[in-house]
C-alpha positions as CSV (number, residue, x, y, z in Angstrom):
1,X,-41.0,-7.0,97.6
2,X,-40.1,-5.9,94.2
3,X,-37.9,-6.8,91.7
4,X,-34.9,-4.6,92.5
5,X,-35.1,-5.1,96.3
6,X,-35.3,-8.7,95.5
7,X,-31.9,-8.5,93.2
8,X,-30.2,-6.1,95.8
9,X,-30.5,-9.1,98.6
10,X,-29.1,-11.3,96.4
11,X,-26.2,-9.5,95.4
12,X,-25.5,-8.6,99.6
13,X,-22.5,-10.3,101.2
14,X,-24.5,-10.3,104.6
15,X,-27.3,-12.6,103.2
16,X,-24.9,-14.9,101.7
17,X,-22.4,-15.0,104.6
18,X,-25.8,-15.4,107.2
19,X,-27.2,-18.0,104.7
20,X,-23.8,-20.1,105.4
21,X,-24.1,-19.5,108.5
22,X,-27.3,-20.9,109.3
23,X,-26.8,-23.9,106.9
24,X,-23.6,-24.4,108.9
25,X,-25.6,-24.6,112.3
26,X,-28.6,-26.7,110.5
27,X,-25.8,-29.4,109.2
28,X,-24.1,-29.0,112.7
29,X,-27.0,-29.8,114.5
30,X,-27.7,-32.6,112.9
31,X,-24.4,-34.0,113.2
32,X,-23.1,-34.0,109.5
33,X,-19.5,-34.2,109.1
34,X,-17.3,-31.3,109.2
35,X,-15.9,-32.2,105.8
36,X,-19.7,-32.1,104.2
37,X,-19.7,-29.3,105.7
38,X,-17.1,-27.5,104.1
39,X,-18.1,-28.7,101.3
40,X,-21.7,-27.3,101.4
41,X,-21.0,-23.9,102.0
42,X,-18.1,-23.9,99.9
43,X,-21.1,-24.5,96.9
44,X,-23.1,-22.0,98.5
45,X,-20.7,-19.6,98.5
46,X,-19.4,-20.5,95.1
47,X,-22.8,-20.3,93.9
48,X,-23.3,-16.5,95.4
49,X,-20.7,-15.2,93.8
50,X,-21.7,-16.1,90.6
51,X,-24.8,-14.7,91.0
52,X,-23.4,-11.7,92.1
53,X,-21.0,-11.7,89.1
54,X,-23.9,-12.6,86.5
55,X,-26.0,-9.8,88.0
56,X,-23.4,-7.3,88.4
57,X,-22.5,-7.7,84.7
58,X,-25.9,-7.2,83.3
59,X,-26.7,-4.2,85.1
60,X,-23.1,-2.7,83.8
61,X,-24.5,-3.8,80.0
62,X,-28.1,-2.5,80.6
63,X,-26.2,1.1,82.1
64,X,-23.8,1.2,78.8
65,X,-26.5,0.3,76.8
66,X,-28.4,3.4,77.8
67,X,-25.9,5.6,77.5
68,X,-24.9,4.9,74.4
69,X,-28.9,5.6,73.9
70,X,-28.8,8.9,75.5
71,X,-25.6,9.7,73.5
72,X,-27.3,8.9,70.4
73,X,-30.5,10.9,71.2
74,X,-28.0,13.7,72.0
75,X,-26.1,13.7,68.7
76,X,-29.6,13.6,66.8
77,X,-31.2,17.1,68.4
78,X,-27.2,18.0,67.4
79,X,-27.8,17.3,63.8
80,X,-31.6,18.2,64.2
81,X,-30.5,22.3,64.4
């Protein structure tokens, strides 16, 4: 799996929302307590959307960042004539 693949699973509701899921099941079937419960996939779900967040906002940087490249290259072959 590559690097992008890899980053697009991450950043998929589906995968954190079946990752709760079967943590849920695990804790349930070994009896934990419902309030551990909670309180475990509240962190996992915390913690997925601020991956999501972090890699959502670096791949808006890296996209401005290039455009402002591509504007730049255009405005020198501009001045170039």
């Amino acid at each position: 799996m590559d690097k992008e693949t890899f980053l697009r699973k991450l950043t998929s509701r589906k995968f954190w929302v079946a990752l709760v899921a079967f943590v849920s099941a695990l804790l349930t079937a070994f009896h934990v307590s419902e309030g551990s419960i909670a309180q475990v996939t509240s962190i996992i779900m915390a913690f997925g959307s601020l991956l999501i967040y972090m890699l959502a906002e670096s791949a808006t940087d890296v996209a401005s960042l290039n455009n402002k490249k591509s504007e730049e290259a255009v405005d020198d072959d501009t001045t170039d004539n």
